[in-house]
TIKENU-604101 format. One record per residue (C-alpha): residue number from 0; residue in three letters; x, y, z. Coordinates in nm, 2 decimals. Layout:
PT|vomi|kolkol|u|v|w
PT|NUM|ALA|X|Y|Z
...
***
This chain:
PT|vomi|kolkol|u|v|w
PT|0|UNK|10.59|-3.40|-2.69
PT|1|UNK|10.36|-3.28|-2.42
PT|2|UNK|10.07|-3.56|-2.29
PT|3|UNK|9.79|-3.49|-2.16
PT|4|UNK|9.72|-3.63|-1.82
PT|5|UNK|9.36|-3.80|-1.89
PT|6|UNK|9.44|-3.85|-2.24
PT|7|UNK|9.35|-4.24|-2.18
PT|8|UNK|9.16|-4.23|-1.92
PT|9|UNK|8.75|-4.16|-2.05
PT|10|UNK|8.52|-4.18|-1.66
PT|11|UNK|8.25|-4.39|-1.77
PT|12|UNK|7.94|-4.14|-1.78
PT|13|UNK|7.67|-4.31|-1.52
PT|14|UNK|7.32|-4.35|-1.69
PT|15|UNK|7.08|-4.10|-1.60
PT|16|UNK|6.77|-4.22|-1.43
PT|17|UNK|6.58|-4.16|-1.73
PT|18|UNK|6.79|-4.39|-1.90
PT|19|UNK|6.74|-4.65|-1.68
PT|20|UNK|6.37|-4.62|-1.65
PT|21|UNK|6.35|-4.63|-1.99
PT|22|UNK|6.61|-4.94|-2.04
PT|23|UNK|6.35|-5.12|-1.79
PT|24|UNK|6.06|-5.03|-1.95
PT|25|UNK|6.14|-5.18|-2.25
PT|26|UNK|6.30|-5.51|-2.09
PT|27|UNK|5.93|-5.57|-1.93
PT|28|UNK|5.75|-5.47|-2.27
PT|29|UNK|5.99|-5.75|-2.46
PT|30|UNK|5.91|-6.01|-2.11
PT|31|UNK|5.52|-5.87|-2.19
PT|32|UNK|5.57|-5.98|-2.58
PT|33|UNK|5.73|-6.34|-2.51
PT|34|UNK|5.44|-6.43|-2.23
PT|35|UNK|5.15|-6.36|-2.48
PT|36|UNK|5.30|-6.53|-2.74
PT|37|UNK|5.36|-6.84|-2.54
PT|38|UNK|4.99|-6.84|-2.41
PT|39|UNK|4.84|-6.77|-2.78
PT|40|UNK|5.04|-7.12|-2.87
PT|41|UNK|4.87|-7.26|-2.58
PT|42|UNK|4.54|-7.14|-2.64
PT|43|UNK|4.59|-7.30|-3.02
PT|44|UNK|4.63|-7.62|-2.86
PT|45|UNK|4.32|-7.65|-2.65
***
């Protein structure tokens, strides 16, 4: 039986930029999301 030599061995692929612009994006839209909702309790209060 013949192996292949990177038969277990997969190189991580790196994230394009794109990727990561987009993974950030949505990470500040989520932070963006949690901060109004906290005011708008706050604002029920006063």
């Amino acid at each position: 039986m013949a192996t292949k030599p990177h038969a277990g061995k997969v190189k991580p692929r790196k994230k394009s930029k794109r990727e990561r612009r987009m993974k950030i994006a949505i990470f500040i839209m989520i932070i963006a999301m949690f901060l109004s909702s906290i005011t708008t309790g706050l604002v029920m209060f006063l």
